[in-house]
N, C-alpha and C positions, 0 to 999 in steps of 0.2 A: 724505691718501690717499683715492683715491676706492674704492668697495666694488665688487666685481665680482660679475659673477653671468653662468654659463652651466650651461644644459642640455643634458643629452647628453654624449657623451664627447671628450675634449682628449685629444691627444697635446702633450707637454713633451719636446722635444728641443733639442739644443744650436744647431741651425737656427731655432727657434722653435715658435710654441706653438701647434698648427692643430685644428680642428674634425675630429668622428673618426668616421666616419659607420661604427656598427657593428650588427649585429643578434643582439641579447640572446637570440635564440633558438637561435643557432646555435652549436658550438663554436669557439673559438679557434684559430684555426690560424698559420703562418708565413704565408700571405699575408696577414691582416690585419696583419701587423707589417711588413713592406715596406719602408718608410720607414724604422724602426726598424731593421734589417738593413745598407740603405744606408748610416745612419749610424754604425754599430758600431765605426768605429774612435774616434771622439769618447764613446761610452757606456761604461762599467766597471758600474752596476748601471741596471736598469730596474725600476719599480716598478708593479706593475700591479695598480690599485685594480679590484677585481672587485663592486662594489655594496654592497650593505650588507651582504653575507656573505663571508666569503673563501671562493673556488674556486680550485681546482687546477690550473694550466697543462697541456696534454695535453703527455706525453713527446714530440711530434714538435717541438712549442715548443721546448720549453727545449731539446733538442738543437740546434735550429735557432740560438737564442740562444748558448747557449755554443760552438758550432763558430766563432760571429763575437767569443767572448773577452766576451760579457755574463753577467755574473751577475743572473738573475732574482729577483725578490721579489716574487710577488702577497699580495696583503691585501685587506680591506675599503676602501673608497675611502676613506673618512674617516681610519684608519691612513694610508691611502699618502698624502692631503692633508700628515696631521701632520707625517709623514716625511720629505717631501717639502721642507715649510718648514723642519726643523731643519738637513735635510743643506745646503738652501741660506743660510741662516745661518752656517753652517761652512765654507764657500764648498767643498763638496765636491760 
């Protein structure tokens, strides 16, 4: 196995895995999730590693998320990394 390494932020969808061009400054809204939305009928949780601190999805998010039937889970990015690997080990 080869070792990967990217900077910046990935989006991991059942589409595949894309480059996520975000700006750390701003908050989080339903259009940076887009794509995510799109694909909402293939998602059941989304996990959204927010840096090396966990933040809190703004209530228009997750409304947004769960109106398309996704259960959200933000964490620290390294949590959502780990979690990320275990759930896909489990093939879930």
């Amino acid at each position: 196995f080869a070792d990967m390494s990217h900077r910046g932020s990935i989006l991991c969808l059942p589409s595949g895995i894309y480059g996520w061009e975000m700006d750390v400054t701003k908050p989080l809204s339903p259009e940076n999730f887009i794509r995510v939305l799109e694909e909402a009928g293939d998602i059941e949780v989304l996990l959204v590693g927010t840096g090396p601190e966990l933040k809190r999805l703004p209530p228009e998010l997750k409304q947004a998320l769960k109106a398309r039937g996704i259960s959200s889970d933000p964490m620290s990015t390294g949590a959502a990394v780990r979690t990320y690997n275990i759930m896909l080990a489990e093939s879930r």
